[in-house]
N, C-alpha and C positions, 0 to 999 in steps of 0.2 A: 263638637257642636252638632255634627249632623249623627253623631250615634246617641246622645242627648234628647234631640227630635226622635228617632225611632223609636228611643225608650216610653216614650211619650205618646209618642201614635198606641203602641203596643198596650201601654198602661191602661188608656180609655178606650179598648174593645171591650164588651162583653163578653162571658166566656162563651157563650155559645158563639157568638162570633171569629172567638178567637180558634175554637176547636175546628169549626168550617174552617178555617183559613187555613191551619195545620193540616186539614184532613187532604183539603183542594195541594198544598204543598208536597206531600206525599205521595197522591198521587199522580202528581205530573215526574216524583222522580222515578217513581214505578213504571211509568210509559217508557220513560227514559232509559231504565236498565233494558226493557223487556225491549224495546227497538234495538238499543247493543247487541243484546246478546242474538236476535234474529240476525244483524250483521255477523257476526262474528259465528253463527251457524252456519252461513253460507257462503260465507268465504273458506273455511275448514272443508266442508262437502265439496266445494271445488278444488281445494287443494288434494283431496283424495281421488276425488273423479281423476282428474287430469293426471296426475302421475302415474295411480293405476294402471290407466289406457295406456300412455308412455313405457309403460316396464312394461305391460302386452305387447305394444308393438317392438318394443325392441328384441325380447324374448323370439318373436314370430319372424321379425327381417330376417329372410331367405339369403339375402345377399352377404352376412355375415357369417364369417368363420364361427367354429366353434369356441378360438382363441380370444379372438375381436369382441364375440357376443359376450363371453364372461367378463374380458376388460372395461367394455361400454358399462353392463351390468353395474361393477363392482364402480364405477363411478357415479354411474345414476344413486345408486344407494347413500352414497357416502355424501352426494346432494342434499339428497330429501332425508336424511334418518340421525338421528344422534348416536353413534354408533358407542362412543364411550358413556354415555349412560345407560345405553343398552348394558353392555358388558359388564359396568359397577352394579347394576340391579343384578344380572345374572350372578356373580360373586357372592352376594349376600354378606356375610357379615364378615367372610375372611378381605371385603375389598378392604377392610378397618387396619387391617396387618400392616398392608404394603408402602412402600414408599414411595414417593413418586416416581422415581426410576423405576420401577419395580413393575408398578401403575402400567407407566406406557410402554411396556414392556409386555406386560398384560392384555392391553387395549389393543396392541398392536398384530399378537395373535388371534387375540377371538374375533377384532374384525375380519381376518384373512378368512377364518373358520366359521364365521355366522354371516357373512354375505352368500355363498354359496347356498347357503340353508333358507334364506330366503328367495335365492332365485331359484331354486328348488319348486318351493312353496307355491311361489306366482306362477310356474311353468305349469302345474296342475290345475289349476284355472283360465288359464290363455284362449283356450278356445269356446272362454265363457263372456260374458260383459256385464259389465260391476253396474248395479242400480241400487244408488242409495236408498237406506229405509228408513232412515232418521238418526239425530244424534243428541246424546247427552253429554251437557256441560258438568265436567265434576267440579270445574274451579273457573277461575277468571282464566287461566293458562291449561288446562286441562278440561282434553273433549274425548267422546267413546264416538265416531262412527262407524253406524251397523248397516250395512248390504248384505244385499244377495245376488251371489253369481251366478246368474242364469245362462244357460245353453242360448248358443248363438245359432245352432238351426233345428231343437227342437221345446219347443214351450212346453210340450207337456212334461220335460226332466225337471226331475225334483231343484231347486236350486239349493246350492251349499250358502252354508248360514255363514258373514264373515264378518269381521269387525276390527276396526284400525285405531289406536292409542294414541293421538295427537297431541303435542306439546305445543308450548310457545316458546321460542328461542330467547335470549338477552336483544334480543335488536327486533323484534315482533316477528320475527318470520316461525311459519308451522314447521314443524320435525317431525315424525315419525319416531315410537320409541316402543309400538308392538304391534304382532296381528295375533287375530285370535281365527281358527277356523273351526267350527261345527263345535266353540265352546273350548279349544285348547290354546293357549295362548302360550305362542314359541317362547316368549321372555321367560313364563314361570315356567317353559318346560327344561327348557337351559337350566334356568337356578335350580332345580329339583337335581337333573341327571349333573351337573358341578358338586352338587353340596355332596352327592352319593357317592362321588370320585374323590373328594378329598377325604372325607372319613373314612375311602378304605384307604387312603395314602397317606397316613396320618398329617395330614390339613398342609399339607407340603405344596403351595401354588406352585411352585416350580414345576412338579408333573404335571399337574394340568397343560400348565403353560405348554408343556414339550406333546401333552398328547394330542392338545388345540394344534399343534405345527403337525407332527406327524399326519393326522388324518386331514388337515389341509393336503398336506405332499400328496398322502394317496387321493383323498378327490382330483387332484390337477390331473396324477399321472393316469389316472382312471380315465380322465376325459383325453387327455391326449390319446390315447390308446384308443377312444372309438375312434377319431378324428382321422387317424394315421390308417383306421384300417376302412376307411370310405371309400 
């Protein structure tokens, strides 16, 4: 009955009336996306602000071993970042081969082996402070934001150009899944220097697998060794 009536309301508008109404409908839902999406701009910019600062300050606490500060690290990370989509992009097309054993087998080395590389990464900016400069949405779940790290005591230093690859997780929470610094972005730099090690290894993830462990071993024992000789 009452869809009947609409039809009915509907039937005796004029088109031009009808076209205003469409048009007024349209754009109250344009207000609509464009109000979301400024939400969901700033809440992402604060999700980067704040962990950022967090991985500085943890990076910079004095009171922390060298041992302590990479365990904190390698947990802060594993907080904020998708570490196994990281890895499967890094892969490229041989992540297609493996099995799931196999998988987190995989997942399990290059996390040990690419968390270091990003606190690497942060450590070279720490004595800077992140100001966001804006951010594109690529998708309803996919955002680019771009800062700049500028010198925390002198303004006239050039600031480095940065930028963070934000996802949306299955339960709405933001993840981390790359950085880009001065235009190089760790994710594709991974996939490039992988894809170059398996074609000389004839596409055998297993060596990766062992060479991701290996140079984890020597970063650990590299840092122990400054640690020991303080």
């Amino acid at each position: 009955m009452a869809t009947r009536k609409l039809l009915q309301i509907v039937g005796s508008l004029t088109l031009p009336v009808l076209i205003a109404a469409l048009a007024l409908f349209a754009g109250v839902l344009t207000n609509f996306d464009s109000a979301r999406a400024a939400v969901a701009t700033t809440q992402v910019e604060a999700f980067v602000q704040q962990n950022v600062d967090k991985g500085y300050n943890l990076l910079k606490k004095k009171s922390l071993s060298d041992a302590d500060r990479h365990a904190q690290f390698h947990t802060f990370m594993l907080s904020v970042s998708d570490m196994r989509r990281i890895g499967i992009f890094a892969l490229g097309q041989y992540a297609n081969r493996l099995s799931k054993v196999d998988t987190d087998v995989y997942i399990a080395a290059f996390t040990d082996y690419a968390i270091p590389l990003y606190e690497s990464w942060l450590s070279k900016y720490n004595e800077r402070t992140l100001k966001i400069t804006g951010t594109v949405q690529r998708a309803v779940d996919d955002f680019v934001v771009s800062a700049d790290a500028v010198s925390a005591t002198n303004q006239a230093t050039q600031p480095f150009k940065v930028s963070f690859r934000i996802r949306k997780a299955a339960d709405g929470s933001f993840i981390l899944t790359d950085m880009t610094a001065e235009g190089i972005s760790l994710a594709l730099t991974l996939r490039s220097d992988f894809a170059a090690f398996l074609q000389q290894h004839g596409d055998r993830i297993s060596d990766l697998v062992a060479r991701l462990k290996g140079q984890t071993e020597t970063t650990n024992s590299r840092g122990a060794a400054l640690s020991s000789g303080r």
